[in-house]
C-alpha positions in Angstrom: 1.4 -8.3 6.1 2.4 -6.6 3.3 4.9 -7.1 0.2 8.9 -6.2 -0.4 10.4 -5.6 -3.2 13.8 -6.1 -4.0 15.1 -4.3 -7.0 18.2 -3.3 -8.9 18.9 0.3 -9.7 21.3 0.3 -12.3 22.2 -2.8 -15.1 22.4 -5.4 -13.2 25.0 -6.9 -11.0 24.3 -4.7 -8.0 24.9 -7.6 -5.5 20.4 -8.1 -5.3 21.5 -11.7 -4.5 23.0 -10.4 -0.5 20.5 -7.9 -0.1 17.5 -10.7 -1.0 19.2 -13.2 2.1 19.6 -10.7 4.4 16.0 -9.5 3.8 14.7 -12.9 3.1 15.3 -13.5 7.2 11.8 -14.2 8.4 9.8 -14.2 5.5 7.4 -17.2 4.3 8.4 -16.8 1.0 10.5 -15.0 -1.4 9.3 -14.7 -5.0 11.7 -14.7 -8.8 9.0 -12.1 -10.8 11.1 -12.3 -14.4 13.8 -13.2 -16.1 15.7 -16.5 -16.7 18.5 -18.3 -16.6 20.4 -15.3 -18.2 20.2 -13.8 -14.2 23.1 -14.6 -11.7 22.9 -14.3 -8.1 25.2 -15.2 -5.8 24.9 -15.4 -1.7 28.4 -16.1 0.6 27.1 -17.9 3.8 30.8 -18.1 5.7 33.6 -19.7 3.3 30.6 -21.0 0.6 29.3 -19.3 -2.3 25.9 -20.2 -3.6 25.1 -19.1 -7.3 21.5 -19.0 -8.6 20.2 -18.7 -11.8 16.5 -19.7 -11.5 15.7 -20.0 -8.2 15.9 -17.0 -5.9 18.4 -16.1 -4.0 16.9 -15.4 -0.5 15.4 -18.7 -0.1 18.7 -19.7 1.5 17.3 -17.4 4.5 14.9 -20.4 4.8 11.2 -19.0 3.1 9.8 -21.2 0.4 11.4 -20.1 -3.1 9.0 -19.1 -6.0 9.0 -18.8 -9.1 6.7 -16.6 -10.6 4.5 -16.8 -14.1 6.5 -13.3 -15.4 9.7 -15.7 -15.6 10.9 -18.1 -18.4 12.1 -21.6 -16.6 15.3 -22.8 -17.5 15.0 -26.9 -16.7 18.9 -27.4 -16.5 19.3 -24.7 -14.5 16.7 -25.7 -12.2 17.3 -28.9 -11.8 20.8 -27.9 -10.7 19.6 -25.6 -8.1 17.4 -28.3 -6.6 20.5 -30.4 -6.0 21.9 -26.7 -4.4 18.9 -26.4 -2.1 19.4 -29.9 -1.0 22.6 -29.8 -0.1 22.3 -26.8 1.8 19.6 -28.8 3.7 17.0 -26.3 2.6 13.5 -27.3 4.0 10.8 -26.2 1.5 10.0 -27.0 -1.8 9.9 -24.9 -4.6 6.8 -24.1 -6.0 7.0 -23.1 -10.0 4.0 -21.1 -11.4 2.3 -23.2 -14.2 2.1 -19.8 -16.3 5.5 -19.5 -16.4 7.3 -20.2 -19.9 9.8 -22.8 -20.5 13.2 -22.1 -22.3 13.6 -25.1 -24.9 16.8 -25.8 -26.3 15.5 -24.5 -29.9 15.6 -20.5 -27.9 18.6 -21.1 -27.4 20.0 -21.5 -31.0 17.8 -18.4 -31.9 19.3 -16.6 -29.6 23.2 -17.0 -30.8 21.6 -16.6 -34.4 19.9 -13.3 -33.9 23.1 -11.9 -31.7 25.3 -13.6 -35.1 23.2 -11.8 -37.6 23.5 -8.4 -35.7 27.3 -8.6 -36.4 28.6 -5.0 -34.8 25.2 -3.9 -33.6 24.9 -7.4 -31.1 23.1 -6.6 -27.9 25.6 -9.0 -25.6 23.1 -11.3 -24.3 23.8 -14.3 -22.9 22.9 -16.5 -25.4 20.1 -18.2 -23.0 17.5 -17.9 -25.4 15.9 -15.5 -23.3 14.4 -13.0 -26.2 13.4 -15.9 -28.5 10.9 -17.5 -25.5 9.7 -14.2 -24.5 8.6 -13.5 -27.9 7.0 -16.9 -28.3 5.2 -15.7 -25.1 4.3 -12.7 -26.7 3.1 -14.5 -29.7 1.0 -16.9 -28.0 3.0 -20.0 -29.1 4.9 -20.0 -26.3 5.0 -23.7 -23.7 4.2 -23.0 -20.2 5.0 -25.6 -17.2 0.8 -26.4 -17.0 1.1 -27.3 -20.7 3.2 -30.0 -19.6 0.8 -31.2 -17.3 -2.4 -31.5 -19.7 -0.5 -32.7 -22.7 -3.7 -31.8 -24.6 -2.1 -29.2 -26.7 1.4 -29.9 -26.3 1.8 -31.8 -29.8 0.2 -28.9 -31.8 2.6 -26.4 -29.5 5.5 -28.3 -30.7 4.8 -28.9 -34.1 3.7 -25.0 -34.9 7.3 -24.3 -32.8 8.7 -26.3 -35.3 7.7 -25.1 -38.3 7.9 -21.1 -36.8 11.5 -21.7 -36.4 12.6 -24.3 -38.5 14.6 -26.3 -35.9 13.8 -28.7 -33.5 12.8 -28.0 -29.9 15.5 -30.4 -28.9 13.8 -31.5 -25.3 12.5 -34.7 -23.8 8.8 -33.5 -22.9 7.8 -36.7 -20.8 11.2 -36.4 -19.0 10.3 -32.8 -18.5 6.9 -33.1 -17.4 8.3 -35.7 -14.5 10.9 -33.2 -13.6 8.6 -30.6 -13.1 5.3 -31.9 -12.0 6.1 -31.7 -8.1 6.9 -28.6 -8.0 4.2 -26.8 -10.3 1.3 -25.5 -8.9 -0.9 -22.1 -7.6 1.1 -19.3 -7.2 -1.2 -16.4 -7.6 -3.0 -18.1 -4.8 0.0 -19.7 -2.6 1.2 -15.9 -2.1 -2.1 -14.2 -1.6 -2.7 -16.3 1.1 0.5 -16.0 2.7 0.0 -12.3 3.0 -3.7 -12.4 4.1 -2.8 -15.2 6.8 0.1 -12.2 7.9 3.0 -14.0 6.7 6.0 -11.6 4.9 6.6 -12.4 1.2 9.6 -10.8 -0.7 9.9 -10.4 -4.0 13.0 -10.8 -6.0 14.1 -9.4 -9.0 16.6 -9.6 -11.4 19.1 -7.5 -13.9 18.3 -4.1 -13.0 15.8 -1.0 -14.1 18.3 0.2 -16.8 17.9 -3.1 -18.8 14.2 -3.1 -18.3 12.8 -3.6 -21.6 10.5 -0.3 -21.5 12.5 1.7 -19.5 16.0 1.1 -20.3 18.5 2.0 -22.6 16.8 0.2 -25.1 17.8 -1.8 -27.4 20.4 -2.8 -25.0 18.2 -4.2 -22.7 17.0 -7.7 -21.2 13.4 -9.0 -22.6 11.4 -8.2 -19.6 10.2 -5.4 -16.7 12.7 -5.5 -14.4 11.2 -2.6 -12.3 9.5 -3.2 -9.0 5.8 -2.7 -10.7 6.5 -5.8 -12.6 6.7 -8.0 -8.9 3.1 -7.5 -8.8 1.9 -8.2 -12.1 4.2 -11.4 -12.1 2.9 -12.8 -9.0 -0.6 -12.1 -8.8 -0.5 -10.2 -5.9 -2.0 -6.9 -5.5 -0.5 -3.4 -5.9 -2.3 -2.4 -2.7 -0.1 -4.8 -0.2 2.9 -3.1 -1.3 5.1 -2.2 1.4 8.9 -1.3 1.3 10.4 -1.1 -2.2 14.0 -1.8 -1.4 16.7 -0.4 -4.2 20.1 -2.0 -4.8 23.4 0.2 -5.8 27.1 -0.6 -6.0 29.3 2.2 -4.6 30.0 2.5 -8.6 28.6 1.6 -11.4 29.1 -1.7 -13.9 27.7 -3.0 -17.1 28.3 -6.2 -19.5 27.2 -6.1 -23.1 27.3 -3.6 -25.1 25.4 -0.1 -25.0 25.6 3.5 -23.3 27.7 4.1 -20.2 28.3 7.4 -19.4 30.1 7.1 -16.6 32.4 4.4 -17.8 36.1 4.5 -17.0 39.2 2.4 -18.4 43.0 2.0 -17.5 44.3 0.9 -13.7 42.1 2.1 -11.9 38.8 0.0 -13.8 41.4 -2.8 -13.5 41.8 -2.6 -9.9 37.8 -2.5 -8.9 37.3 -4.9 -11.5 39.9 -7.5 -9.6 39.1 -6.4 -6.5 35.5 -6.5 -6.9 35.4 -9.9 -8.9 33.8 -7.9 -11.6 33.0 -11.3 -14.0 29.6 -12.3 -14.9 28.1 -14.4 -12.4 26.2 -16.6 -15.3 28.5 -15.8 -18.5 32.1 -15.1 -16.6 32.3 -12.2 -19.0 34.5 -8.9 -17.5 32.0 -6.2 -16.5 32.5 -2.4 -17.7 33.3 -0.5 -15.1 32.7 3.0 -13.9 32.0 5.9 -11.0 27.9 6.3 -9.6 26.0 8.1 -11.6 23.7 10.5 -9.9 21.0 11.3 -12.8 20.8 7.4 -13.4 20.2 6.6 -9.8 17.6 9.5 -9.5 15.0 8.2 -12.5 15.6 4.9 -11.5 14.6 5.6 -7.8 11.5 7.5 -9.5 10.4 4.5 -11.7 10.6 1.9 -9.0 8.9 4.0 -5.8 11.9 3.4 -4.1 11.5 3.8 -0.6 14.5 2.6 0.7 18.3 2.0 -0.9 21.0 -0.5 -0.2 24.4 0.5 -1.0 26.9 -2.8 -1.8 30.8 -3.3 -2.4 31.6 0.3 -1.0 34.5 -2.1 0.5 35.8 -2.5 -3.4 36.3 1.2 -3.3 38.6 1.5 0.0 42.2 2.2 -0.8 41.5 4.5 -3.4 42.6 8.2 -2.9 39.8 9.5 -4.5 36.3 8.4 -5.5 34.1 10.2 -7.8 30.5 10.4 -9.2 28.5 11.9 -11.9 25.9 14.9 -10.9 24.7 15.4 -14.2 25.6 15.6 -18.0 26.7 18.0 -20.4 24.7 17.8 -24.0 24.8 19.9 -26.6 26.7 22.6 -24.6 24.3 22.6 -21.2 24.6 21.1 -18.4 21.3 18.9 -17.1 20.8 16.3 -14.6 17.5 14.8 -15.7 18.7 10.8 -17.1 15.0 10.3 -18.9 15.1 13.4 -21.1 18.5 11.9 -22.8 17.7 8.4 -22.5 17.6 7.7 -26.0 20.8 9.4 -26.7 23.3 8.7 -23.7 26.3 7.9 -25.8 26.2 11.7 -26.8 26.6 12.9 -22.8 29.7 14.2 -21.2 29.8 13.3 -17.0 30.3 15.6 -14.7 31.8 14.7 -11.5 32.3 15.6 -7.9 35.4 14.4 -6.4 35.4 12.2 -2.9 38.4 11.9 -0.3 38.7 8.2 -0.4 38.7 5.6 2.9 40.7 2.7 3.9 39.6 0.3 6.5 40.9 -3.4 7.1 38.8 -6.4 7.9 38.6 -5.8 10.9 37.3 -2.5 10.7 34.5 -3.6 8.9 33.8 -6.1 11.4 33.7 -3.5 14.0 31.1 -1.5 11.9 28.9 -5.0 11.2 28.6 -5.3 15.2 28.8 -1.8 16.3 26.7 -0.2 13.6 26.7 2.9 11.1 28.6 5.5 13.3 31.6 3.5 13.2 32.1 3.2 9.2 35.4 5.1 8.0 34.6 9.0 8.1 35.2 9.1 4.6 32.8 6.1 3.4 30.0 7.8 5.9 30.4 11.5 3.9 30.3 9.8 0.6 27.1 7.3 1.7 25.2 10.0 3.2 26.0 12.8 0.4 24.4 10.0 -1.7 21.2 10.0 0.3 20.6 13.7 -0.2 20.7 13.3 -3.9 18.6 10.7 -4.4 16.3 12.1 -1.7 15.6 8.0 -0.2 17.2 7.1 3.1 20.1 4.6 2.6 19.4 1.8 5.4 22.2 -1.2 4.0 25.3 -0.9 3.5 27.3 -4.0 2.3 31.0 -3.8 3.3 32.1 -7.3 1.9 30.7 -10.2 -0.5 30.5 -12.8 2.6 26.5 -12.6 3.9 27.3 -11.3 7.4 29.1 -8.1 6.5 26.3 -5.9 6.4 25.8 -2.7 8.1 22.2 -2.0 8.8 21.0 1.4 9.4 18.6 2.0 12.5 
């Protein structure tokens, strides 16, 4: 069998959490590639919403969740999430990568530091210490999970962390080693075998391509690849199983943090999709920018991934509005181009322009009729708009997510 990928197309926030249950169905396991605890997805099975920061998402579709050596392990957060799994009366046990990195208590204070001594120029992270323990990574100081287990090294790890940073890592390492030690293990060879035995494994990733670290609007980025490429590097698994890459949009656009957003738009109506789309960081609570799809971004994100495929989420948000728009391209400098990459460095200069929609209005139960009946029988205006957006991006939209709750979910045949 081969390998999915589940990706988001614009800066996160795109609702990957949905789309990663609803495509988790029937898979053996379903794979975190990067990122930490500074992630936030969140699945609605009936009246209860689960929120995950470490563990993926689709697990709760019932394969076993992984977590992969490209991410940083956030103890706290795990540990929580096992409790969540429990409860839910999940059936398999996670399996943690022993290459993966651990976020210490001492990343954290770097963190809030570096974002302090930025003053005006501050990124917006979360303050998860996510930079600070990818860079230890990167310097090869870094403690992984199988560190834990050998104990070998771990004194000399600690004590050069120490002096590197001049704080304390601030962790209990034998209470960590017992909290982890069931769950570490192979993953590079768990997943491989999966897929050669012809079991489905699905990768899950997190923020989205315009926050990846090498092809987003850098500096205001996450510390990581967030683009599908990155799945396989992560996990071990190779580029040659890849089957569909599946890429996440909202019907509009959002973004938390600081940086460039062209498309970004203030007043009522920002504060209606806002509310009505419960547009608050999953992991931070912080109000997300919003503002209308933009074409060009969609398009180079599409190209950097290999999207095959696209799954459109909270069009629902959008209903009740008379009019809906979305970028086609930018003016700079005086002319008019729709190319994202070529201006990637200097989006805060780029003027939107837009193409106006007729907007739609449907009631719950018209959604419902579309989840059982299928695509035909989405409002006329929310079909024009959806499959206008296919022929831009030039990838055949196959989901469309017409409400948070798990089941409202119109697939495409």
């Amino acid at each position: 069998m081969s390998v999915d990928v589940v990706v988001g197309l614009q800066w996160g926030d795109e609702g990957k959490g949905k789309i990663s249950y609803v495509l988790s169905r029937g898979a053996e396991a379903v794979a975190r590639f990067q990122g930490g605890a500074n992630a936030g997805h969140t699945v609605k099975i009936g009246e209860t919403r689960y929120k995950f920061n470490m563990l993926p998402a689709g697990c709760l579709a019932g394969p076993r969740p992984v977590i992969a050596s490209g991410c940083l392990l956030d103890p706290e957060a795990f540990e929580k999430e096992l409790q969540l799994l429990q409860t839910s009366g999940h059936r398999h046990q996670p399996l943690v990568s022993m290459g993966a990195h651990i976020v210490l208590p001492m990343h954290r204070e770097l963190d809030g530091r570096l974002e302090s001594l930025r003053g005006s120029s501050a990124v917006g992270t979360t303050r998860r210490g996510i930079g600070p323990a990818y860079a230890d990574k990167m310097l090869r100081v870094g403690i992984r999970v199988g560190d834990l287990l050998s104990r070998r090294s771990l004194g000399e790890k600690v004590e050069f962390l120490r002096r590197l940073h001049g704080v304390e890592p601030g962790v209990d390492f034998e209470k960590l080693e017992k909290l982890l030690r069931p769950f570490a293990g192979n993953v590079q060879g768990f997943l491989n075998e999966v897929v050669e035995s012809g079991g489905r494994v699905l990768l899950e990733g997190a923020q989205g391509t315009l926050l990846d670290i090498d092809h987003g609007t850098y500096p205001y980025v996450t510390s990581s690849n967030t683009i599908s490429a990155n799945g396989f590097v992560s996990t071990g698994l190779p580029i040659s199983r890849k089957g569909q890459i599946i890429g996440v949009t909202k019907a509009y656009t959002t973004r938390v943090g600081a940086g460039p957003f062209p498309t970004e738009i203030t007043g009522p109506t920002a504060e209606t999709i806002r509310e009505k789309g419960g547009e608050y960081g999953t992991t931070t609570g912080r109000p997300r920018r919003i503002g209308w799809l933009d074409i060009p971004a969609l398009r180079y994100a599409c190209m950097v991934n290999g999207v095959d495929t696209v799954a459109v989420t909270k069009s629902d948000v959008l209903s009740g509005l008379p009019t809906v728009k979305a970028c086609v391209r930018y003016v700079v400098d005086g002319v008019e181009t729709n190319c994202f990459g070529d201006f990637l460095h200097r989006l805060d200069e780029v003027q939107p322009v837009y193409e106006e929609f007729r907007g739609w209005s449907v009631d719950e139960d018209g959604l419902r009729r579309a989840v059982e009946k299928g695509w035909d029988e989405l409002p006329p205006n929310l079909r024009e708009y959806l499959e206008w957006l296919e022929k831009q991006l030039r990838v055949n939209i196959s989901i469309a997510s017409v409400g948070e709750e798990a089941s409202l979910t119109v697939t495409r045949r």
